[in-house]
C-alpha positions as CSV (number, residue, x, y, z in Angstrom):
1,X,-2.4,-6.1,26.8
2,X,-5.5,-4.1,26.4
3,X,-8.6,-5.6,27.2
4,X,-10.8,-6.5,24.3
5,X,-14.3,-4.6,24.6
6,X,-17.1,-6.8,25.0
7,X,-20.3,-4.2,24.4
8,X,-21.6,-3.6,20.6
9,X,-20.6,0.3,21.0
10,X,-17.4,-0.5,22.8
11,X,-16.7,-3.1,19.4
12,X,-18.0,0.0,17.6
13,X,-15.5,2.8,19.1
14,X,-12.2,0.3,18.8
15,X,-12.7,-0.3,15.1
16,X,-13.3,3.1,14.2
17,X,-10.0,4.4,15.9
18,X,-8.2,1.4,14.9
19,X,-5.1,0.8,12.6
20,X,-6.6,-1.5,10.7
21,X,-9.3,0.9,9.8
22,X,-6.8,3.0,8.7
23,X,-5.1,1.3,6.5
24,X,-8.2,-0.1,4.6
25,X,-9.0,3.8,4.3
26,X,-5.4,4.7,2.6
27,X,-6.0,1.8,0.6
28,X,-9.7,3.0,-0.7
29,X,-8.2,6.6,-1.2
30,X,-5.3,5.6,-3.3
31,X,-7.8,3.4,-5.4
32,X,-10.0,6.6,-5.8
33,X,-7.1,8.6,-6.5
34,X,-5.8,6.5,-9.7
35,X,-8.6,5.3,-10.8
36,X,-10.0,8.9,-11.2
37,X,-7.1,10.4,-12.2
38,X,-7.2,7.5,-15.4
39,X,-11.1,8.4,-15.7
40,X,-9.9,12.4,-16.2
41,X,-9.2,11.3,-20.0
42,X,-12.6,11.1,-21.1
43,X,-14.9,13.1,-18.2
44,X,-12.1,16.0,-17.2
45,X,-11.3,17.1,-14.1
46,X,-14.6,18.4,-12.8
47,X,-16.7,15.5,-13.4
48,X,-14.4,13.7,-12.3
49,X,-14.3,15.7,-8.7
50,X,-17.6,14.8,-8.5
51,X,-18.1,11.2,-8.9
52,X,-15.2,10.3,-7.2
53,X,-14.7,12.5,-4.3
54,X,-17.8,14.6,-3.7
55,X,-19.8,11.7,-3.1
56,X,-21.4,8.8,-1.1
57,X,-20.6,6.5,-3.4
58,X,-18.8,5.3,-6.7
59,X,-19.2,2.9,-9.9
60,X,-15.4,2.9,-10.5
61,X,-14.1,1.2,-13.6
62,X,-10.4,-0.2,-13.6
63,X,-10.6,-1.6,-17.2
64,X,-13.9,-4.0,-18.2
65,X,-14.4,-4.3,-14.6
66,X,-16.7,-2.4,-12.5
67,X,-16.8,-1.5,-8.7
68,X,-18.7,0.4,-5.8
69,X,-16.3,1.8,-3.9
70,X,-16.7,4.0,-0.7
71,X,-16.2,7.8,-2.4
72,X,-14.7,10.8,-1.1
73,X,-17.2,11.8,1.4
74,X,-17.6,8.5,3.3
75,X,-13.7,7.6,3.1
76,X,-13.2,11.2,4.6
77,X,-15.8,11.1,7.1
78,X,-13.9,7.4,8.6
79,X,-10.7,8.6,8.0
80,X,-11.4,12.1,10.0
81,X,-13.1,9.8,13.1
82,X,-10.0,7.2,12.9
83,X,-7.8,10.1,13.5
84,X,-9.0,11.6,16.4
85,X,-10.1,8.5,17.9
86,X,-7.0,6.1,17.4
87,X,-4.4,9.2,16.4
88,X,-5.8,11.7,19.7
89,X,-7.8,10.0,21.9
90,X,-6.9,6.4,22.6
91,X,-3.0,6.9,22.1
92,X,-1.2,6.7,25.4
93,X,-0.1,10.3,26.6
94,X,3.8,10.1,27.1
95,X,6.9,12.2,26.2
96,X,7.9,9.6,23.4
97,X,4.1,9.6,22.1
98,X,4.5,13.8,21.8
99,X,5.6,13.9,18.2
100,X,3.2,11.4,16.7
101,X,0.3,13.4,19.0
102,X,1.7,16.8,17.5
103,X,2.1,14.9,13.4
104,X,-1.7,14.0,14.2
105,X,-3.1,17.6,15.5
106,X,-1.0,18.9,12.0
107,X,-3.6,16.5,10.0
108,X,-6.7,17.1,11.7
109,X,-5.9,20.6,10.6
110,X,-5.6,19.8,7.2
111,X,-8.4,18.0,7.0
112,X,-10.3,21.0,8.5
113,X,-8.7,23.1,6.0
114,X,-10.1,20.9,3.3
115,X,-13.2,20.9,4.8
116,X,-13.3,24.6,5.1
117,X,-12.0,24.8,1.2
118,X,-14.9,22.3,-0.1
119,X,-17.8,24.4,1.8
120,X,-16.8,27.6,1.4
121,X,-14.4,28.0,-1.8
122,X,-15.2,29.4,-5.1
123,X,-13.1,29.2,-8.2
124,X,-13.6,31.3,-11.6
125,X,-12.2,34.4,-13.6
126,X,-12.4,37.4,-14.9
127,X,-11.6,38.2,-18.8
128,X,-10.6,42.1,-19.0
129,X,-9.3,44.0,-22.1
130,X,-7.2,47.0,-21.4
131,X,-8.9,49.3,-19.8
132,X,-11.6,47.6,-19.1
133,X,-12.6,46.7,-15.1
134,X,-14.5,44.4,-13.2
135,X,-15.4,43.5,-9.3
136,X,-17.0,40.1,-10.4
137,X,-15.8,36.7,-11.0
138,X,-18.2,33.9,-13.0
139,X,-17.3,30.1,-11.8
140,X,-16.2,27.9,-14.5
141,X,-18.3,24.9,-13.9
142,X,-21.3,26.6,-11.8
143,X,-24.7,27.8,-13.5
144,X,-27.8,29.8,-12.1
145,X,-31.0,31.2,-13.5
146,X,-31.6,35.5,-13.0
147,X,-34.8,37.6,-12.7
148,X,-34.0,40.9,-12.4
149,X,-36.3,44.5,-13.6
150,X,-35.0,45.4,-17.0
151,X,-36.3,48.7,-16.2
152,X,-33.8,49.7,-13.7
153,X,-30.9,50.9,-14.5
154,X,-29.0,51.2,-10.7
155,X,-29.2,49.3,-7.6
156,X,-30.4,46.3,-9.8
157,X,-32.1,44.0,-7.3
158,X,-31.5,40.0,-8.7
159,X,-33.2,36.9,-8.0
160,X,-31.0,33.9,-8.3
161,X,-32.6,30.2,-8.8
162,X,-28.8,27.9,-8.4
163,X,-28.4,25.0,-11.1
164,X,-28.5,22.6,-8.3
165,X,-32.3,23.4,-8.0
166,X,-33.1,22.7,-11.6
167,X,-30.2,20.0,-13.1
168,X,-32.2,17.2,-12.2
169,X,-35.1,18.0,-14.6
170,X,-34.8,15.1,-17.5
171,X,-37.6,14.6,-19.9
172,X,-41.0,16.2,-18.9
173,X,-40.2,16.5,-15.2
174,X,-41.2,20.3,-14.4
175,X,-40.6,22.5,-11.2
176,X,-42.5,25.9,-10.4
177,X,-40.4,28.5,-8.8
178,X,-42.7,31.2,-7.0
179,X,-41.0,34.6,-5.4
180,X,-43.6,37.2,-3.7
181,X,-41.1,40.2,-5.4
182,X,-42.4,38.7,-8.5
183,X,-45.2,39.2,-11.0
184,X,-45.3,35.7,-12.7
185,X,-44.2,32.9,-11.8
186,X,-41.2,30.4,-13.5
187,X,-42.0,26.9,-14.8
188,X,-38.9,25.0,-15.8
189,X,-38.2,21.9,-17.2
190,X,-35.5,19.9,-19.5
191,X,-32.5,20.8,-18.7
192,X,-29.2,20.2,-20.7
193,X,-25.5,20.3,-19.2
194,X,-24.3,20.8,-22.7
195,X,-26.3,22.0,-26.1
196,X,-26.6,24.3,-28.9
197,X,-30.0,25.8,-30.3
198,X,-30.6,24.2,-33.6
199,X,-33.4,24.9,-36.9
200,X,-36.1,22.3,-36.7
201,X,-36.3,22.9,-40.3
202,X,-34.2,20.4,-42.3
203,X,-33.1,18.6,-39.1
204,X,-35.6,16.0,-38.7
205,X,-37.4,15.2,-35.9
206,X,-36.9,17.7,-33.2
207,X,-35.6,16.2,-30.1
208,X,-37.0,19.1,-28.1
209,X,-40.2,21.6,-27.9
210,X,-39.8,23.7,-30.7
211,X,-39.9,27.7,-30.1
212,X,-39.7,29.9,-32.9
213,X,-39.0,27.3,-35.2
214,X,-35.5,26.2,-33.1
215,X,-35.0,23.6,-30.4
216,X,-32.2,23.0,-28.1
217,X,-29.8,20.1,-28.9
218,X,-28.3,18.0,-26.4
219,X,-24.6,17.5,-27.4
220,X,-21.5,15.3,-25.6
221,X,-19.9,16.7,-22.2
222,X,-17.0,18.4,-22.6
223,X,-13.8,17.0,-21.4
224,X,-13.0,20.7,-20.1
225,X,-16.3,21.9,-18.1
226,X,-15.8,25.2,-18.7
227,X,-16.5,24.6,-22.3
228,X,-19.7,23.2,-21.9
229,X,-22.8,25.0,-22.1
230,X,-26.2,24.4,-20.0
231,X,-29.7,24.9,-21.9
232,X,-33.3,24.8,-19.9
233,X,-36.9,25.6,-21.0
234,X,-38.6,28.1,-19.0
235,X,-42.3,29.3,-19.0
236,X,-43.7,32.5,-17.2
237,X,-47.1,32.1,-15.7
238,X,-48.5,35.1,-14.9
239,X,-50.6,36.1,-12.1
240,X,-53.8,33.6,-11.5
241,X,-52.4,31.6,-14.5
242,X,-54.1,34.0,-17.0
243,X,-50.9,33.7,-19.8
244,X,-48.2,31.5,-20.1
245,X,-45.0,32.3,-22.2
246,X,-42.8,29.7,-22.9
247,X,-39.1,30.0,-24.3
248,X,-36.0,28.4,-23.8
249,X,-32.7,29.8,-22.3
250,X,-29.3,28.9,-23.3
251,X,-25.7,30.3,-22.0
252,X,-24.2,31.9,-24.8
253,X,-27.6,33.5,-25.4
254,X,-26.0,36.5,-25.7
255,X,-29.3,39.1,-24.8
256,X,-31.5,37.9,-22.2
257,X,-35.5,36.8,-22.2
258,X,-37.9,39.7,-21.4
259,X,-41.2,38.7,-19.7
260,X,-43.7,42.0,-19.3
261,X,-45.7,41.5,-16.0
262,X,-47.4,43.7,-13.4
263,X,-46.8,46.6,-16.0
264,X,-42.9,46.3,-16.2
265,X,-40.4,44.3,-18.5
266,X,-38.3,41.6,-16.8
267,X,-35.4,40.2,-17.8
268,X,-34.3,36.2,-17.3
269,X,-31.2,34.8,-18.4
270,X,-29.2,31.2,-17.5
271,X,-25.3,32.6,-17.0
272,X,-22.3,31.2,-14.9
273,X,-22.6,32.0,-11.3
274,X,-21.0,35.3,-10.2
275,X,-19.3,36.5,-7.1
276,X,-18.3,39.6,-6.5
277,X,-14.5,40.7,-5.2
278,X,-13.9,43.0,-2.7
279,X,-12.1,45.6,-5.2
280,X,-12.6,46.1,-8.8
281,X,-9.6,45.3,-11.4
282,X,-8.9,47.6,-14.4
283,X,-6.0,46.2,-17.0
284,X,-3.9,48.8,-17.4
285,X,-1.5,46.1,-19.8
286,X,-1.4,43.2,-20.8
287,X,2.0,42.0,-21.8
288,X,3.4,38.5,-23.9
289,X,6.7,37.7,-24.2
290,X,7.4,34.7,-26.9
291,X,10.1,32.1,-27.1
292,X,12.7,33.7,-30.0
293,X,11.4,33.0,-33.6
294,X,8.3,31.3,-32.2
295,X,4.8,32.7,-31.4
296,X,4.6,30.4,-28.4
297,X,4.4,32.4,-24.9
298,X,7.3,32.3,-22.5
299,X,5.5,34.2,-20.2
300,X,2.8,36.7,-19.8
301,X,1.8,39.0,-17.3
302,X,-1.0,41.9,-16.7
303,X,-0.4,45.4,-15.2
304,X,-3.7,45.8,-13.1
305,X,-4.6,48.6,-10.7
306,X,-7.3,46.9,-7.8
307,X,-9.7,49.6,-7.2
308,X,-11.3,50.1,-3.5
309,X,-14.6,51.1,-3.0
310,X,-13.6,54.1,-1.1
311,X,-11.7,55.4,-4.4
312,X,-8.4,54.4,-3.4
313,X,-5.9,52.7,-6.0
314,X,-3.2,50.6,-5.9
315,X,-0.8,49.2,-9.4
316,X,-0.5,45.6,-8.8
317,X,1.7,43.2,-11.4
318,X,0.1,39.9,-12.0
319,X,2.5,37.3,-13.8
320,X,2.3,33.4,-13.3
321,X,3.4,31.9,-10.6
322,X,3.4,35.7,-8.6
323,X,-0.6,36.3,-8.2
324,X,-2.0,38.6,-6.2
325,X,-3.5,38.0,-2.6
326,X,-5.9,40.1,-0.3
327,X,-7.5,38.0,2.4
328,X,-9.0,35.0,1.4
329,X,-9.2,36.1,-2.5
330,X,-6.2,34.6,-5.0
331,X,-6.0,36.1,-8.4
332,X,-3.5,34.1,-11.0
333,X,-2.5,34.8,-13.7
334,X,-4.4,32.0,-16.1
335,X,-4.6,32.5,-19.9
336,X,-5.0,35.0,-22.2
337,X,-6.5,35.6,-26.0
338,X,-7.3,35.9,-28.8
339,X,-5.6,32.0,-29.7
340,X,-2.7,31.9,-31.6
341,X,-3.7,32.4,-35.0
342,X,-6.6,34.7,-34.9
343,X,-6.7,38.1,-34.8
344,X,-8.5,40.5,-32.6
345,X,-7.8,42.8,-29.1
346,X,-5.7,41.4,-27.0
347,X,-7.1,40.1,-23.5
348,X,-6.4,39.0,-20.2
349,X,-8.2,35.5,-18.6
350,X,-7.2,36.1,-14.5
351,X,-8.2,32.7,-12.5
352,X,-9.6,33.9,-9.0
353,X,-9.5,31.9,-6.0
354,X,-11.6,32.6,-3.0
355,X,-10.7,30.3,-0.3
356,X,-11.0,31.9,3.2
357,X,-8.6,28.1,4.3
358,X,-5.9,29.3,1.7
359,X,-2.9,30.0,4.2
360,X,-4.4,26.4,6.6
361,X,-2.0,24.0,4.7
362,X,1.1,26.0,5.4
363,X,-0.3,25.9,9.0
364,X,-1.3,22.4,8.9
365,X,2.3,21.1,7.2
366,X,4.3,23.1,9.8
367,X,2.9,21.0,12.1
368,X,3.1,18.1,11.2
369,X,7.0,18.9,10.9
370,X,7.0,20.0,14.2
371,X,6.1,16.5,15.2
372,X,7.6,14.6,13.1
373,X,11.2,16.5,14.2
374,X,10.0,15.9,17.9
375,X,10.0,12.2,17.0
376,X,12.3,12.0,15.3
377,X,15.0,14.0,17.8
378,X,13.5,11.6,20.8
379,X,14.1,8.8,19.1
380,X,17.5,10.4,18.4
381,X,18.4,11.3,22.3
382,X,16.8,7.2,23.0
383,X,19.9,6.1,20.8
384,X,22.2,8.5,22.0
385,X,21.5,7.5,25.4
386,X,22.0,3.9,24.9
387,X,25.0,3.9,23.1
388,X,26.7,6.1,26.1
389,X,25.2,3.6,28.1
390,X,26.9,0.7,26.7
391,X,30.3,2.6,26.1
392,X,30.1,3.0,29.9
393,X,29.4,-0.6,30.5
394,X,32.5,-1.6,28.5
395,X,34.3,0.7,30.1
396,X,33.5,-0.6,33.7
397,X,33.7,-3.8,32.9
398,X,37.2,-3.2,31.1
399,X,38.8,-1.4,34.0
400,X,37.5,-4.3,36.5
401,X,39.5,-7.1,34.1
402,X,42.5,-4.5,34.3
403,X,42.6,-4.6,38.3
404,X,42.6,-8.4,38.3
405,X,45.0,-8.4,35.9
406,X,47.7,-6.4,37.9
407,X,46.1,-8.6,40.9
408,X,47.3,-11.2,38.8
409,X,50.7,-10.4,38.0
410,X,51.6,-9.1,41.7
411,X,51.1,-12.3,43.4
412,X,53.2,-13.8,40.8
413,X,56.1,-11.8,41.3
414,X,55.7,-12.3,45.4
């Protein structure tokens, strides 16, 4: 029997790699897990994702009752250190212990992969009509503030201020944003996650700065992020302070704010983050195929030809389920427009996932079969080995009662 430890660290080090630990963790992570997954009705996925998993902690509701529970980052953080301390390190080293060493390398891997995936991965799309191309993809959930020189018409330098550097502003809480490239510098301040512009005339008593006689209105999240639509007041100061012009921005806006400083016109808009893609996509064809006597889509597909930089082109067929891959960049095939119903161009929506970890589950699940079958089949050749054992046992034994037997019966007929 191991030795209990008797230092504070030694105490320390046992928990953390032990089973116990463990278990309490699966526990927390299932609870996260529903109680989410029930929340998804009224906040949708993304908000969700957020509260629950990429976080310290969480308020979780179950019903009328409320609970802190450890979230995603802290239960993650234990779990990974349980596993390589109780799963890796403390675990005795023999042949029957290979398998559940091998099952535990194929999680660690996972959970790097994740890791990987939730540091480096970007999801979003790309909305082409036919013959229309792109190289960028706009996140759906992620927003950022750009500067660039209206002026110039190539090799467009922009200046990018993220949402997380501004979504915090409530109220009349203000944050100055300085760049030496720049002429003026950017005051912002109230941000929404979700609002329309709105006339302050007839509507009461604005709830917001008024600018050219319209305010921005704070309306509900949106179930689906995507659909939601962030709003900020911004004000250029100008070199030395000398003129201040205040406006506010808004993501449908669909022409950005001009600001003429240091002799030049420059444009700011608030838009979804954008990334570019290694190639550019031109939609050849779009193509819907409906259930019979129904305008409901079987299936739907887009005839694409992915661009190189060098000039180089290749026809690629992007249909659900069959997207296309190059590298660490996914592009499904998502949605398409206009709705049922209304009438317009037809269009492609293509999801794009960039997610340099995309092939580590395969990696990580192989694996973890590996060890599982290496337990398993040792297990297997234990059983195998014992039963043989015992056949030969009886076998022994048997013959021995047979010699005494005829023993036996010999001396009887002497």
């Amino acid at each position: 029997m191991a030795k209990k430890p008797t230092t504070l660290l030694g105490r320390i080090y046992a928990t953390l790699g032990s089973y116990w630990l463990a278990v309490a963790l699966l526990v927390n992570l299932f609870l996260l897990t529903w109680l989410g997954t029930l929340e998804q009705v009224d906040k949708g996925i993304h908000r969700v994702q957020e509260e629950y998993f990429e976080s310290w902690w969480v308020l979780a509701k179950a019903g009328p009752v409320r609970m802190w529970l450890p979230g995603g980052y802290i239960t993650m953080g234990l779990f990974t250190m349980n596993l390589l301390i109780g799963g890796l390190v403390r675990i005795r080293k023999t042949r029957r212990t290979a398998g559940v060493i091998v099952a535990h390398i194929g999680i660690a891997l996972m959970m790097v992969g994740g890791l990987i995936e939730h540091a480096t991965s970007k999801y979003g799309r790309v909305l082409l009509f036919e013959g229309q191309s792109d190289d960028q993809f706009e996140e759906y959930a992620g927003w950022e503030l750009v500067i660039w020189d209206a002026s110039e018409r190539t090799g467009v330098t922009e200046y990018l201020i993220p949402e997380e550097d501004f979504d915090d502003l409530e109220g009349d809480d203000q944050r100055r944003f300085e760049r030496d490239e720049l002429p003026f510098d950017l005051v912002l301040s109230r941000f929404f996650h979700n609002c329309q512009p709105r006339r302050a005339v007839g509507s009461g008593i604005p709830t917001a700065p008024v600018v050219e006689d319209y305010f921005l209105e704070a309306l509900p999240r949106e179930i689906e992020e995507e659909r939601d639509f962030r709003g900020l007041y911004v004000a250029a100061v100008t070199e030395g302070g000398a003129e201040v012009v205040e406006t506010f921005l808004w993501g449908r806006r669909p022409i950005p704010w001009t600001v003429e400083a240091g002799g030049r016109d420059w444009a700011v808009a608030l838009r979804r983050k954008v990334h570019s893609m290694p190639f550019s996509l031109r939609l050849e064809k779009f193509t819907k195929d409906d259930h019979p006597g129904m305008t409901m889509a079987r299936s739907f597909s887009s005839d694409v030809t992915k661009i190189f930089p060098d000039g180089t082109e290749e026809a690629v067929h992007i249909r659900m389920n069959e997207p296309l891959r190059d590298g660490g960049l996914v592009v499904y095939q998502a949605s398409y427009g206009p709705p049922e119903g209304q009438s317009g161009e037809p269009y492609s929506v293509l999801a794009v996932s960039r997610n340099p970890s995309d092939r580590m589950p395969w990696i990580a699940v192989s694996v973890i079969a590996l060890g599982l079958a290496l337990a398993m089949f040792d297990r297997l050749f234990e059983f195998i080995k014992r039963e043989r054992g015992k056949r030969d046992r009886a076998a022994s034994s048997g013959s021995g009662k047979t010699k005494v037997a005829d023993a036996v019966r010999e001396e009887a007929v002497a």
